[in-house]
C-alpha positions, 0 to 999 in steps of 0.5 A: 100449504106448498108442495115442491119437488126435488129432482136429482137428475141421473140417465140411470136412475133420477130421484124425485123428492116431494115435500108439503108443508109451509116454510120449515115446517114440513107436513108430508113427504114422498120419494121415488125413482125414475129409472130407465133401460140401460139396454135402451139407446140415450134419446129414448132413454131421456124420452121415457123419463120425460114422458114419466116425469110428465106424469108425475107433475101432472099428477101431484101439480106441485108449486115449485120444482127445485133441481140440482145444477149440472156439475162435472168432475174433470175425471169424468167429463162425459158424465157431465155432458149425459147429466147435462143431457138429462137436465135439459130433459127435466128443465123443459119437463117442468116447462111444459107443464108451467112450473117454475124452476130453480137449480141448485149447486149440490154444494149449495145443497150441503151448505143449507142442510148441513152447514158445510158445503164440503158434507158427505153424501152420509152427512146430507143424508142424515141432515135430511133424515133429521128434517123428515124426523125419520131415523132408517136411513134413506137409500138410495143416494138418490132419494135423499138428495131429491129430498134435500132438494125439495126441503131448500125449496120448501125453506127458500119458497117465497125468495126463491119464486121471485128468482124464477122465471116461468114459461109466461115471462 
């Protein structure tokens, strides 16, 4: 079995996806956020999501950690440059603990559970959901998207290690 793990980066809230199984066969899932305190200045708050993910990959050691690539929408600029900011924090999370990495496009994403790239977050949600064999929706947004991200690297697993590198290479 494999277990990879999906990480759906946010200053606010980031959404962490697990699933286990081999290939498209998944065998068990879990989900969950890490949310840090808006009251908090920026670099404490990337602090205590490193530190919490930390945790979490120490604790569930999973095989591979698949995160949405940083995009940025041109009428929010500046929400690029934070999300970019706390996925450099994930990236050197995963480092540190020896996991080898992939990052996604979201329009990837789409494109592998929906077979459009142009999908909804509704649209992916429900891709996902039909995955997991689950029929309550998957909220937040969050949730669903680390899924989703850890469903391709489940899917992608063998194809996908030999594009990443790991600290030892």
């Amino acid at each position: 079995m494999v277990k990879v793990i999906g990480i759906d980066p946010g200053l606010a809230a980031t959404g962490v996806g697990i699933v286990v199984g081999r290939g498209v066969a998944v065998a068990g899932y879990s989900c969950g956020m890490i949310r840090t305190d808006k009251t908090l200045a920026t670099a404490a708050r990337l602090e205590a999501l490193f530190e919490r993910l930390g945790r979490v990959l120490a604790d569930e050691r999973p095989d591979l950690m698949v995160v949405e690539d940083v995009y940025s929408l041109n009428k929010f600029p500046k929400s690029g440059i934070v999300l970019g900011k706390v996925t450099g924090v994930i990236l050197l999370a995963a480092c540190r603990s020896g996991l080898p990495v992939a990052e996604v496009p979201v329009r990837e994403a789409k494109m592998v559970l929906t077979g459009s790239g142009n999908a909804g977050k509704d649209q992916l949600e429900r891709a996902v959901r039909h995955q997991l064999k689950l029929t309550a929706p998957i909220r937040p947004d969050h949730l669903s998207d680390a899924l989703a991200l850890a469903l391709i690297g489940l899917f992608r697993y063998e194809q996908t290690l030999k594009g990443c590198r790991t600290p030892a290479d």
